[in-house]
Structure formats: structure tokens, C-alpha cells
N, C-alpha and C positions, 0 to 999 in steps of 0.2 A: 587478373586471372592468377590464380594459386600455381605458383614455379613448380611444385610438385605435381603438378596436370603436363609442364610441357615436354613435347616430342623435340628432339632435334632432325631433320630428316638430311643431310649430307647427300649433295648432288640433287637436289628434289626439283631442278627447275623441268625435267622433262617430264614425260608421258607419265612414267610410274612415280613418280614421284608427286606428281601434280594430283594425281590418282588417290596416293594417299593421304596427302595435305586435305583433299577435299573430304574425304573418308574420317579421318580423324579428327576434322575441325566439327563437322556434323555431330561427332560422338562427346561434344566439350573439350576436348584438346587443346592446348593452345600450340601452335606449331612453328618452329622457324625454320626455314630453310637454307643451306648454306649451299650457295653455288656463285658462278663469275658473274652470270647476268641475272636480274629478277625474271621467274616464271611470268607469264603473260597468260594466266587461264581464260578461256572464252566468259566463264560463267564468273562473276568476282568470289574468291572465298576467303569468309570471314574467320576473326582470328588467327591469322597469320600473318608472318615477318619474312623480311627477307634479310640475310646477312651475310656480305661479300665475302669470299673466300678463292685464295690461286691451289687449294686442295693441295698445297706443299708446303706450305712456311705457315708457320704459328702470326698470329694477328692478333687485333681487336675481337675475332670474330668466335676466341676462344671463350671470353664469359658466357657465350647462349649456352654452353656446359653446364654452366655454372649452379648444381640444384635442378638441374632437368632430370626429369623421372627416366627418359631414354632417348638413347642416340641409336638411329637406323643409317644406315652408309649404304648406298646407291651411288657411290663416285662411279667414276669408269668411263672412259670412251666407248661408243658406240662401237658397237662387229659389223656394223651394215657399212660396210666397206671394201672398197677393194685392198685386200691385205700386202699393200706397199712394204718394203720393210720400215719407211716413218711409222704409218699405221701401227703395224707391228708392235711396234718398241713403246708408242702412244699407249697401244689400248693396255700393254701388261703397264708401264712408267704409272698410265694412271692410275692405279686398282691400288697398286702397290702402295705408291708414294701418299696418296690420300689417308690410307687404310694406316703409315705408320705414322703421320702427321695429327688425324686425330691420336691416337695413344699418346703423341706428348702431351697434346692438348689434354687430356684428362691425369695427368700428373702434375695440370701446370694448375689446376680450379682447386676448389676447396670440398665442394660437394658434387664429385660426379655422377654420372647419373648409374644408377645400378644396374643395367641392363643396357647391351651394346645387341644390335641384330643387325646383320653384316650379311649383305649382297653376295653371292656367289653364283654361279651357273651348272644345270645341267650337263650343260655340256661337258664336265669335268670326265662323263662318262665314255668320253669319245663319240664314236658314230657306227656300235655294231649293227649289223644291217637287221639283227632280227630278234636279239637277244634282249627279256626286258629286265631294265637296271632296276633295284634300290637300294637306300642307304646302304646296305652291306658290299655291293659291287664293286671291283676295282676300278680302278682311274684307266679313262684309255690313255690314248696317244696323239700328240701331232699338238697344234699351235694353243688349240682351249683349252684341255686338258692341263696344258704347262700354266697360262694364266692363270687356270683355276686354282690350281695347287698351289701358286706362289700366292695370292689375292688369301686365300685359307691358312697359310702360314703365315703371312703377313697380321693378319689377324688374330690369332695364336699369339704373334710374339708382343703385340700391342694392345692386345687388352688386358686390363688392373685384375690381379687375380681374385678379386673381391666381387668382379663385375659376374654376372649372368651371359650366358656366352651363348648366342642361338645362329647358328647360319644356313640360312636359304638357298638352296641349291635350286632356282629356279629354272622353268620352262619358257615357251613361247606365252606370254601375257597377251592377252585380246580382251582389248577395252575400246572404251568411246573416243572419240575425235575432244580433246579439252582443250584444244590449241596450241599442245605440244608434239602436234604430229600424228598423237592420235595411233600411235604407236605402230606397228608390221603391220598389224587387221587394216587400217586405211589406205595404206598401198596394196595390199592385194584385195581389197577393195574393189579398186579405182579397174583394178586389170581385170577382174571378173567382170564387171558391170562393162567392158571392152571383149568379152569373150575368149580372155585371153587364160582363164583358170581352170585348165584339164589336168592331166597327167604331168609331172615332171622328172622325164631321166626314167626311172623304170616303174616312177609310184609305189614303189614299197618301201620308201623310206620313211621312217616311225618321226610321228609330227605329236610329242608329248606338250602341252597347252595348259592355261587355267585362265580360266574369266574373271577379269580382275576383281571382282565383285568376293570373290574366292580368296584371291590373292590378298588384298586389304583385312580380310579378316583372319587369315594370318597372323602378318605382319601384327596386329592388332593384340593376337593370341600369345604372341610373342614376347610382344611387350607386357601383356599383363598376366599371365601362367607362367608362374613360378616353377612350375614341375617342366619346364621346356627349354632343353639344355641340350647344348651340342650343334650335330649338324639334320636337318630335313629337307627332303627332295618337297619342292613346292611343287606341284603341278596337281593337275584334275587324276584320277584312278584310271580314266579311260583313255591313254592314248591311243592314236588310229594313226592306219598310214598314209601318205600322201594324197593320194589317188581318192580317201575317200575323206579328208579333210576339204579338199577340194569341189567334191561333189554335195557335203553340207553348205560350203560356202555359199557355193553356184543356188542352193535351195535355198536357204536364206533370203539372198538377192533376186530371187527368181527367174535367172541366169538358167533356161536352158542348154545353151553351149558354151562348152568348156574346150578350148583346140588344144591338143599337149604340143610339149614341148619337146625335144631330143634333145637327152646329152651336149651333144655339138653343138647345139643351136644355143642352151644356158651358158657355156661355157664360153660363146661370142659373145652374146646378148649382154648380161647381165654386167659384164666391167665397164663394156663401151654404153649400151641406151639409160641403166639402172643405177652405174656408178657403185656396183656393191659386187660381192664375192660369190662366185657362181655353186659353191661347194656349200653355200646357206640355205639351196634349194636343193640340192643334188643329193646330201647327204642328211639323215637326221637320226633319231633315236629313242626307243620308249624306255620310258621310266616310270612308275609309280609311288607314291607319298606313301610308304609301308610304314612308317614312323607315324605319321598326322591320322591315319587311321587307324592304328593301335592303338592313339592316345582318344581317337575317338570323334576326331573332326569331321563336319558335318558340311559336306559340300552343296552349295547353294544350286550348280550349274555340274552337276557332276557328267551329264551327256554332253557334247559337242553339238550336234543339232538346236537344243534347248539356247546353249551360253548363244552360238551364232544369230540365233533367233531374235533373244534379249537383246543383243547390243545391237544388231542395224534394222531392228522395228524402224518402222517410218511413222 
């Protein structure tokens, strides 16, 4: 395979990552993956490697650099957590420390790769209850917001200034089950098809989304559009609020009941039966890709009903 075909994808052994590995091998890619354990996708996908990596210290694992067309960074601990202050400290240590780890790494090769596209989150926007974000928005407040911005400056201060510099400020991703979990859609999944996916908390909180089908091509666009520079809110055009993400879901699945939830009850629930952070359902936010549609990007799944449809057909 011609080294100027290869992706690096940094962190790619989860959901999205796995996501795109399979995406980009489809499209002739050659891809390696750098994470602690190899991916384990359901489906086997060809042309791909895996290369060990502790996302802190420089290694062997710096020649996949080495003449690769582009490096994507998906490091990070997971939010689906109860935000312990370890957690805490984890999920920003990781973003961070990864984000400045590669940048030695491509001071340390001879032919890096020209194009760096670097994981960031919507969430950077906070969680106003009604107000919708784009690129031009301020930064809210409180624990993701700070991650976000340190994880964007981190990247700033470590990529080559020669490099093409594109960062995703993504949303909630709903994709298929690859054997990485299958990402947030297969857990609430599981609780709809249980009658458990109504209303949460007051339902009006803005649930921004993209089908990874969407997402992948992106990432994709990113790499190979030259004129795509900076930062882009990733998500679908249409976010909706809780209450009626919910209610597509339940349609999809053909889930006539949906029980809600109260406040009180997430905010038991969710650290003791779910093991995750009650404020991931309680609170959310719209945002729209103002940038990706200026430029002209054509979304595959731009309704929520449709993308829901797509991905849990039977």
C-alpha cells in the first residue's frame, strides 16, 4: 500500500474510531490504529494495523507518522461516567497529554503527515437550555467547556505549523453496534426496547446528533479538502429536543411506550444502576454545522427520524 494513502487514527480502538477505520479502509486507506489494546470489530476490516501506544510517552509507535498522508486524534476518556474527581482529572489528563505527545511525535519523523484533524466536543458550548450554538458562539461554562478548551489549545500548541489544522467539535454520534459498544444509540437502545425511553427531566433539553454515516464523511472531507481549516461544529443541521429524540427513537424501534423520567429519579438512577453522570441526560444543547454548510456539505441522514431508521432496520 502506497504510505501516502495511510490514515493514522489515534485512540481508534472504540466505537468511532472503529467506525472510521472501517469507513476509510472501504475507501482504499490504509489505516493504523494507535491505542493500548487492539480494536476487536465484529465484522474483520481489511487493511488495517494496530500499533501499541500509553497516549503519553514517545515510542516505537512514532514511525506510523512516518510519510502518513494524516493523523486523526480521537484520544480521550470516555464522559459516560460518574464524574469522580479521578474521572475528572482522567478524562481532561487524557485529551491533553495525548494531544501533546503526538506533536513530539511529529517533530521526531522525517515526513509527517500534512494534515492533523483533532477530536473536540460540542459540548465546548456549555448547556444553554434554548439558545442555538455555531462556530461563532462563546464557550460556556463548568467541567466540558474547560476540557474543551484545554484539548483545543493543546492542539494549537502541538501541531507543526506547516500542518493543515481542522478540529471537530462534535455531537452525539449514533452509529451501529461494531463491537465497540456500539456507542450511546445501543444503550438507550436497550432501555427503549424496555419501555424505559420517554421524557427526561423537563425534555426540552437540545439533543444535537449526526449519523455516523455523516460523521465519517467528514472526517474523510477533512482529510482530503484542502480549503478546511480551523475549527467545525460536526453534527446534523437538525437538532431536536429531548422529548422528541426520544419519541423517534421509540418509532424506529417500534416502542410504543416511553415512561419519563423526573429529575430526582436521573439523578438517583443514573450514578447507582448506569454508573454514568446524571447531567448527560438532564442537560444538553443545540448547535448547528454553519461552517460544513457554507462549505457546502451534503448530509446523507440530515433528519433524525431517517438516520434512526437506517441504523436499527432489522
Amino acid at each position: 500500500m502506497d504510505t501516502a494513502n495511510r490514515v493514522v487514527i489515534a485512540g481508534g480502538s472504540g466505537f468511532l474510531g472503529i467506525s472510521l477505520a472501517t469507513h476509510l479502509t472501504g475507501r482504499g486507506y490504509e489505516v493504523v490504529i494507535l491505542s493500548r489494546t487492539p480494536p476487536r470489530p465484529r465484522v474483520p476490516v481489511r487493511n488495517w494495523r494496530h500499533v501499541s501506544w500509553d497516549a503519553r510517552t514517545i515510542g516505537p509507535w512514532v514511525e506510523a507518522l512516518n510519510n502518513a498522508r494524516a493523523v486523526v486524534n480521537l484520544t480521550g476518556r470516555t464522559v459516560d461516567c460518574v464524574k469522580t474527581p479521578d474521572h475528572q482529572d482522567e478524562i481532561l489528563r487524557s485529551r491533553v497529554e495525548s494531544t501533546a505527545v503526538l506533536g513530539l511525535a511529529m517533530k521526531a519523523v522525517g515526513v509527517p503527515p500534512s494534515v492533523w484533524v483533532q477530536m473536540s466536543t460540542a459540548h465546548i458550548y456549555g448547556d444553554p437550555p434554548s439558545v442555538v450554538c455555531d462556530e461563532d458562539s462563546p464557550f460556556g461554562i463548568g467541567l466540558a467547556p474547560f476540557v474543551g478548551s484545554a484539548w483545543e489549545d493543546a492542539f494549537a500548541a502541538s501541531a507543526l505549523p506547516a500542518q493543515r489544522k481542522v478540529v471537530l467539535r462534535t455531537s452525539f454520534v449514533i452509529g451501529r453496534d461494531r463491537g465497540a459498544g456500539g456507542g450511546a444509540l445501543a444503550r438507550l437502545s436497550v432501555l427503549a426496547r424496555l419501555g424505559l425511553c420517554g421524557r427526561v427531566g423537563s425534555g426540552r433539553q437540545g439533543m444535537s446528533w449526526i449519523h455516523e454515516a455523516d460523521m465519517n464523511q467528514i472526517f474523510e472531507r477533512a482529510i482530503t479538502d484542502e480549503r478546511m481549516n480551523g475549527a467545525y461544529i460536526a453534527s446534523s443541521p437538525n437538532p431536536v429536543a429531548q422529548v422528541e429524540f426520544m419519541r423517534a427513537l421509540r418509532a424506529a424501534l417500534r416502542m410504543p411506550i416511553g415512561l419519563p423520567a423526573f429529575a430526582w429519579m436521573v439523578r438517583i438512577g443514573a450514578p447507582l444502576i448506569l454508573k454514568t453522570d446524571p447531567e448527560l441526560a438532564l442537560y444538553g444543547r443545540y448547535v448547528v454545522p454553519k461552517r460544513l454548510q457554507a462549505e457546502g456539505f451534503a448530509f446523507h441522514f440530515p433528519k433524525l427520524q431517517e438516520a434512526l431508521n437506517d441504523l436499527l432496520k432489522r
